[in-house]
PLY file of the C-alpha trace (Angstrom):
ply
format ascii 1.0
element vertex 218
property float x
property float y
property float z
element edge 217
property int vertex1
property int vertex2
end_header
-0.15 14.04 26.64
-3.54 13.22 26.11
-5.56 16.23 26.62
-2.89 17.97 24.51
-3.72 15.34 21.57
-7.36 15.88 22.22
-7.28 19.68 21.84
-4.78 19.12 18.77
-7.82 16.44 17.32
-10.28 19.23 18.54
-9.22 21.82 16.67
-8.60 20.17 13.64
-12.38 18.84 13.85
-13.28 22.66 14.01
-11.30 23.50 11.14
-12.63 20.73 9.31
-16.18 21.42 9.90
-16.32 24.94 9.33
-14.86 23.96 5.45
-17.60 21.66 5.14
-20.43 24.43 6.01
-18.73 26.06 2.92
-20.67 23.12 0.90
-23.03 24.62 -2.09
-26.80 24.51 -0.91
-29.30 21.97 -2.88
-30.16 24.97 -4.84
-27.01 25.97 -5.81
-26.19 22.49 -6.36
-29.20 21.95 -8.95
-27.95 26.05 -10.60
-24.18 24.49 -11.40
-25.08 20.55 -12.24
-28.40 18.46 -11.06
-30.46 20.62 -13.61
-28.06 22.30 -15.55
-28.32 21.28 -18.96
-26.24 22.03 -22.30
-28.50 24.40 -24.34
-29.03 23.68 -28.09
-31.20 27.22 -28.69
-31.71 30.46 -27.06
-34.20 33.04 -26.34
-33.96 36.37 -27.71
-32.57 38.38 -24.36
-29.02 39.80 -24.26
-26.48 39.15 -21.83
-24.69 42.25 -20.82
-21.27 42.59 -21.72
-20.47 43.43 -18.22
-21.98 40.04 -16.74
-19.79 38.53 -18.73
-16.62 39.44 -17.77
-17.59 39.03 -14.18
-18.23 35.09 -15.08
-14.72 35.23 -16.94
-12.74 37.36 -13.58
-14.55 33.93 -11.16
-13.42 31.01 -14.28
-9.38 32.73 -13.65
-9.41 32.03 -9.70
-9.54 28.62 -10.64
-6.05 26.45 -10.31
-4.00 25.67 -13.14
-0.48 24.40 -13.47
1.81 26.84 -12.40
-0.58 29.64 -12.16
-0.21 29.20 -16.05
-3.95 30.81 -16.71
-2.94 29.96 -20.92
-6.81 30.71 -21.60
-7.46 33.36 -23.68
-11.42 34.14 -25.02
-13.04 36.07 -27.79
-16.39 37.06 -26.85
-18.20 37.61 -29.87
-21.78 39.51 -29.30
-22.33 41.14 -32.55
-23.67 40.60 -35.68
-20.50 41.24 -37.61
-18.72 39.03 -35.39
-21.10 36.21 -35.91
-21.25 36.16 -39.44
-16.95 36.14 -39.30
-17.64 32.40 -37.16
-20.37 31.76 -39.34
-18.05 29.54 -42.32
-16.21 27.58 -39.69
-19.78 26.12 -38.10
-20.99 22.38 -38.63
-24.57 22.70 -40.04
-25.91 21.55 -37.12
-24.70 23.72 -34.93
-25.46 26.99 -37.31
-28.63 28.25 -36.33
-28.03 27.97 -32.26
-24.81 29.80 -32.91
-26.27 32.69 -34.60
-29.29 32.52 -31.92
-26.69 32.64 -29.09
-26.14 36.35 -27.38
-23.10 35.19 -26.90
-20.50 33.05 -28.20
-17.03 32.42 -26.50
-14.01 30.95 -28.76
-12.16 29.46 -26.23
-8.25 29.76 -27.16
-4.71 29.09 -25.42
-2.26 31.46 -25.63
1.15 29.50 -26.87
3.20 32.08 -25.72
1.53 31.95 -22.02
5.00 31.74 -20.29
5.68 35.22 -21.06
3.03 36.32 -18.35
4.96 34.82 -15.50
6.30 37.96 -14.53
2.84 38.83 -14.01
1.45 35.60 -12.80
4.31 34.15 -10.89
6.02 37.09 -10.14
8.17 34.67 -7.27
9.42 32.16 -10.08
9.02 34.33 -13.21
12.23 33.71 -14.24
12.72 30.17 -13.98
9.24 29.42 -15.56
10.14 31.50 -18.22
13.52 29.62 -18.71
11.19 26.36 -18.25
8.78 26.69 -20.40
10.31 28.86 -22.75
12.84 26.84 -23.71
10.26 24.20 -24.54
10.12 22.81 -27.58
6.83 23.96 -29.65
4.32 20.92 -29.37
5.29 20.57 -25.94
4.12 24.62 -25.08
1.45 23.82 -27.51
0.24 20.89 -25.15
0.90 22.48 -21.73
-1.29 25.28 -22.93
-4.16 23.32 -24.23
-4.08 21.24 -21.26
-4.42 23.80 -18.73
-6.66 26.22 -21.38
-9.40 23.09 -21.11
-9.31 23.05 -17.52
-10.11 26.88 -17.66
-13.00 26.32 -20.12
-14.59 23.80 -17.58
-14.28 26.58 -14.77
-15.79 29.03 -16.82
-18.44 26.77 -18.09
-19.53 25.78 -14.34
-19.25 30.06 -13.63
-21.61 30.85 -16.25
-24.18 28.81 -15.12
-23.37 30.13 -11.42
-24.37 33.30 -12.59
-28.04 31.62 -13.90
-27.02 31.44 -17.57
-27.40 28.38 -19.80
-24.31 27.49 -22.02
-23.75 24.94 -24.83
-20.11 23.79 -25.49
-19.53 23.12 -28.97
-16.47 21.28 -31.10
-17.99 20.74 -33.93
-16.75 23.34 -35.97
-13.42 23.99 -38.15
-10.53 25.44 -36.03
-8.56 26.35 -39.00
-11.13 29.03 -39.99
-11.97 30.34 -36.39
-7.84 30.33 -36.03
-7.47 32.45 -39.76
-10.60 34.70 -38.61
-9.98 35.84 -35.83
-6.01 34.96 -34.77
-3.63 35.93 -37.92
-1.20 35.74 -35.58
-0.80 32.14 -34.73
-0.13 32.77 -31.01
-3.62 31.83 -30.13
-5.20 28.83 -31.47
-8.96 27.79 -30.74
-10.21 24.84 -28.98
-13.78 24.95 -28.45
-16.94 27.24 -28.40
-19.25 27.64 -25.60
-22.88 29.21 -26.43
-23.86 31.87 -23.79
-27.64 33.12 -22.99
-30.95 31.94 -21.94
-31.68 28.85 -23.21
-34.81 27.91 -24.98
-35.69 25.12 -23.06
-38.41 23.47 -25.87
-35.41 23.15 -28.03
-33.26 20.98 -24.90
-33.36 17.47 -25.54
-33.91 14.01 -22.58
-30.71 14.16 -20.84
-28.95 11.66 -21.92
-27.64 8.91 -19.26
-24.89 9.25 -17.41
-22.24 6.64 -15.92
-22.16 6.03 -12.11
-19.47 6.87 -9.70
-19.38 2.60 -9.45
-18.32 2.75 -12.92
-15.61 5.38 -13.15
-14.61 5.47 -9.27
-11.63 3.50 -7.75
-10.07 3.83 -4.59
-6.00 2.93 -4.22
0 1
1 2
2 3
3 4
4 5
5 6
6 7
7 8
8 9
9 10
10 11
11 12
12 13
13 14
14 15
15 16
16 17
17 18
18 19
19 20
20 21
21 22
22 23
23 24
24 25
25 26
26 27
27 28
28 29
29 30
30 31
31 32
32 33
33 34
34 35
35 36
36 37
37 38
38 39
39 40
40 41
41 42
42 43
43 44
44 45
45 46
46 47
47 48
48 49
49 50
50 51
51 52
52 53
53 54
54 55
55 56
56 57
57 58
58 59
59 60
60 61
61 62
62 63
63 64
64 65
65 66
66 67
67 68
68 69
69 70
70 71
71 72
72 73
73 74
74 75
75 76
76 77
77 78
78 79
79 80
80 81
81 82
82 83
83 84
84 85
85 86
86 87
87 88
88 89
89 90
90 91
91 92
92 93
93 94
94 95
95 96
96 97
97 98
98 99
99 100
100 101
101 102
102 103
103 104
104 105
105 106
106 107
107 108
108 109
109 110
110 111
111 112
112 113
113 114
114 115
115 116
116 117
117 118
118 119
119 120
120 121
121 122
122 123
123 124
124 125
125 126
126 127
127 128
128 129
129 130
130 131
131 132
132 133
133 134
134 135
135 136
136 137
137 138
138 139
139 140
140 141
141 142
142 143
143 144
144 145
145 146
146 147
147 148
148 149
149 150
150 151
151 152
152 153
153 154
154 155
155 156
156 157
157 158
158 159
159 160
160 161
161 162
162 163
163 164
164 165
165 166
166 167
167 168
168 169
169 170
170 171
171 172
172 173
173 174
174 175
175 176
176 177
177 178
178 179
179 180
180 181
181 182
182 183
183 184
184 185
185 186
186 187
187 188
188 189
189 190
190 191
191 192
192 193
193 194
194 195
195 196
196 197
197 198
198 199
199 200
200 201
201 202
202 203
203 204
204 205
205 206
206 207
207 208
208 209
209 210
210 211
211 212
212 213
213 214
214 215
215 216
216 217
């Protein structure tokens, strides 16, 4: 039996390696995190509407419960739009806003079940049993769950694609929710900055906590 377990250990080695030569280079490494930072004010370039829903296709491939994909985004680009998310802004987060080509509203869809048919097409039935028979602040928290984990995928996609972003909460959901979704079946969670940052305006990093501090092993 042992040359059989050898071959067995041999090609798992194989498999394993050739998933670990999928690693990100240095470079790529230092695009998505080592010198990404959050931007707080842009440089007056567009991004083109196009390039943006290329980053949003790569942020859907990313896993979420159920193949739930509850995030839904407004893209506003325009000068109308901006001045619409304009009243719901913290002062201090006004004049990046309006600087930004781009600004996403992340939302979750509360009715996200009824794309199972779509998404789950296997299960779409039960799901929608499951989950619509939910009661409301239950959907409500299964979709903003899963709707955060898509705004960190899209987040890490943008900069991928060699654009700066800067997430944002401080800003009044009630307004963005009454501006731009009357009809109550999406409802806002953050917004994310898109463009090329004006890097006099980014601050130090701040510090960060070390894997010794956050890791544990069970």
């Amino acid at each position: 039996m042992a040359p059989l377990i050898q071959t067995e250990q041999s090609g798992l080695d194989e498999v394993v390696a050739r998933k670990l030569a999928r690693a990100l280079s240095e470079e790529a490494l230092r695009t998505v995190f080592l010198e990404a930072r959050t931007a707080n004010g842009f440089i007056d370039r567009p991004v083109p509407r196009e390039l943006l829903a290329k980053i949003v296709d790569v942020a859907l491939l990313g896993p979420t419960s159920a193949n739930s994909l509850p995030l839904r985004i407004v893209m506003v680009d325009t000068p109308e739009g901006k001045e619409r998310l304009r009243p719901a802004l913290a002062d201090q987060n006004v004049e990046k806003t309006m600087a930004a080509p781009a600004t996403a509203i992340i939302a979750a869809d509360l009715r996200f079940f009824e794309r199972y048919p779509r998404t789950f097409p296997a299960r779409a039935e039960m799901f929608l049993e499951l989950f619509g028979s939910m009661d409301p602040t239950s959907q409500r928290g299964f979709a903003w769950d899963n709707a955060l984990l898509q705004m960190a995928y899209f987040i890490i996609a943008a900069r991928a694609f060699g654009l700066d972003v800067g997430p944002m909460g401080g800003f009044e959901r009630s307004v963005v929710d009454h501006a731009f979704f009357g009809d109550g079946r999406w409802v806002s969670q953050y917004l994310v900055n898109i463009g090329f940052a004006d890097d006099t305006k980014t601050p130090p990093r701040l510090p960060r906590l070390s894997a010794d501090e956050v890791l544990r092993f069970a």
